[in-house]
C-alpha positions in Angstrom: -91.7 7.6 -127.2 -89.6 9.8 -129.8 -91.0 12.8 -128.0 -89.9 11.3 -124.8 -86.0 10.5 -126.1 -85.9 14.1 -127.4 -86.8 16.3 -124.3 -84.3 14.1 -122.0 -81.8 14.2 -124.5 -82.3 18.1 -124.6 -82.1 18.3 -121.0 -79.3 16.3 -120.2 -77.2 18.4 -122.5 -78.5 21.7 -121.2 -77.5 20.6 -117.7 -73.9 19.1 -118.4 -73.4 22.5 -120.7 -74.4 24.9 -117.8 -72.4 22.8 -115.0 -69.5 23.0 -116.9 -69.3 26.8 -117.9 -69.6 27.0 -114.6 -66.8 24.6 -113.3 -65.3 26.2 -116.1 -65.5 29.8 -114.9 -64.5 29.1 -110.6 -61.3 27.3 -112.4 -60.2 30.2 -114.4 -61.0 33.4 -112.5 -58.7 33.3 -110.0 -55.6 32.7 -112.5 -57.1 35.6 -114.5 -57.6 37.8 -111.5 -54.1 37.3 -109.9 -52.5 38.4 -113.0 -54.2 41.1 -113.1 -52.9 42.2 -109.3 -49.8 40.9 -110.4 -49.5 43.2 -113.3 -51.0 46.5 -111.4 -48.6 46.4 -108.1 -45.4 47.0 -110.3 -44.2 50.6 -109.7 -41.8 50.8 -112.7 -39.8 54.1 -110.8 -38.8 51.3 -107.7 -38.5 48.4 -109.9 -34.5 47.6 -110.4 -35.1 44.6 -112.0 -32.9 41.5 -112.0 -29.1 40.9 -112.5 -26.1 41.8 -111.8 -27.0 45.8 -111.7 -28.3 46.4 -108.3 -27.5 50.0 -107.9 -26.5 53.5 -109.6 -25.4 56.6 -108.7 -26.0 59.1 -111.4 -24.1 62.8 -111.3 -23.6 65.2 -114.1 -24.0 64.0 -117.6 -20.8 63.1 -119.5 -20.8 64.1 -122.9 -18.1 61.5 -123.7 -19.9 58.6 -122.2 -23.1 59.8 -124.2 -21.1 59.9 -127.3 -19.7 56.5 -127.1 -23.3 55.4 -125.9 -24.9 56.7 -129.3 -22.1 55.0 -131.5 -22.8 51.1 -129.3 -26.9 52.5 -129.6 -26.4 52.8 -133.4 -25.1 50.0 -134.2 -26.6 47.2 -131.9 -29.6 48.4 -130.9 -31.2 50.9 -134.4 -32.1 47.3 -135.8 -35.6 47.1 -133.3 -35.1 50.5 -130.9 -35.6 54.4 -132.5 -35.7 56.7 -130.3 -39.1 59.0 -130.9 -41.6 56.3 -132.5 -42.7 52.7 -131.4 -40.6 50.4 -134.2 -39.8 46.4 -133.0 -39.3 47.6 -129.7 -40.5 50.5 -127.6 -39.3 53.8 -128.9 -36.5 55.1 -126.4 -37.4 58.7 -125.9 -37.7 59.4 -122.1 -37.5 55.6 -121.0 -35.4 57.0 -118.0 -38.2 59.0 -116.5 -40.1 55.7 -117.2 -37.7 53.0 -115.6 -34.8 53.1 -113.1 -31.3 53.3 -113.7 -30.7 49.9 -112.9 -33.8 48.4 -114.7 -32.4 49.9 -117.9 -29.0 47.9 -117.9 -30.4 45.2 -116.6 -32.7 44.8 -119.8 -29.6 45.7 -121.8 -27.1 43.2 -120.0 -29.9 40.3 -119.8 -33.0 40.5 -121.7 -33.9 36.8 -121.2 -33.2 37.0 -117.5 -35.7 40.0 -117.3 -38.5 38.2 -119.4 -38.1 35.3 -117.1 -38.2 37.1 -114.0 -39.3 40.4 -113.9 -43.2 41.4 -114.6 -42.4 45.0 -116.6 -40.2 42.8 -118.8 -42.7 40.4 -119.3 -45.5 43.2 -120.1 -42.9 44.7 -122.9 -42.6 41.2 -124.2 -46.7 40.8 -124.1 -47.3 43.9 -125.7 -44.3 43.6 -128.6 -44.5 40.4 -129.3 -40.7 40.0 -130.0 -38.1 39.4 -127.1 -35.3 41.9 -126.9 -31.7 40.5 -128.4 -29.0 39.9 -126.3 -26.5 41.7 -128.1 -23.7 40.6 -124.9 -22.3 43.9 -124.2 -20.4 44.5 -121.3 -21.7 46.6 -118.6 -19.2 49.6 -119.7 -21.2 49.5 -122.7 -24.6 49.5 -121.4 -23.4 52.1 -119.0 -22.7 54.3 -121.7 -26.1 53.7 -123.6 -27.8 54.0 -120.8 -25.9 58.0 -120.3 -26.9 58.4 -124.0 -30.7 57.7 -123.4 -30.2 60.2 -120.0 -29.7 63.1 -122.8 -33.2 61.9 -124.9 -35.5 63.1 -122.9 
């Protein structure tokens, strides 16, 4: 009789424990597999992001705007941002042949907007663990460190 309790108690668990990886596994695969789609069909050179910044028109670099840009860089932004090495944030170097124009002030001008709304912003967020500050500049400002990060590349 103990014998008998024993082997249907072992079965019954082996059964419920295999139906429900398996329930388990047709409930989560999808999620897991649509972020994954999700995170591959971003092209970061087309993606403007979201906000007020919908386009740019970039000419010749001017050397006032990128000296004005390093001064509001150096004294918002040097707390989490260098520019050659990975510190808080992403290091800076190149990040306009890695995002557009309009991306880049976007991120400046609203950082929680972007988290919330836009997947490359989320990814940054994922893989720093630390959302960007909103310092509240204006978009003269962020215009202007955007033209100093167009020299750093």
């Amino acid at each position: 009789m103990k014998f008998k309790f024993i082997t249907i108690l072992t079965l019954g668990v082996l059964m419920s424990s295999c139906g429900g990886e398996k329930a388990k596994k047709e409930v989560d695969s999808p999620v897991v597999e649509e972020e994954k789609t999700e995170a591959v069909k971003v092209d970061p050179m087309t993606d403007k992001g979201v906000g007020t910044i919908t386009s740019i028109t970039l000419g010749e670099i001017d050397p006032t705007m990128v000296a004005e840009g390093e001064t509001i860089f150096k004294a918002k932004c040097t707390a989490c941002h260098k520019i050659s090495k990975r510190f808080v944030g992403p290091g800076l170097k190149g990040v306009t042949e890695r995002r557009t124009p309009e991306w880049i002030m976007n991120m400046i001008l609203d950082p929680e907007l972007m988290v919330k709304e836009n997947e490359l912003a989320r990814q940054l967020l994922i893989e720093y663990s630390a959302p960007m500050a909103n310092q509240n500049l204006t978009e003269d400002e962020a215009r202007k460190i955007l033209e100093y990060f167009r020299t750093k590349n």
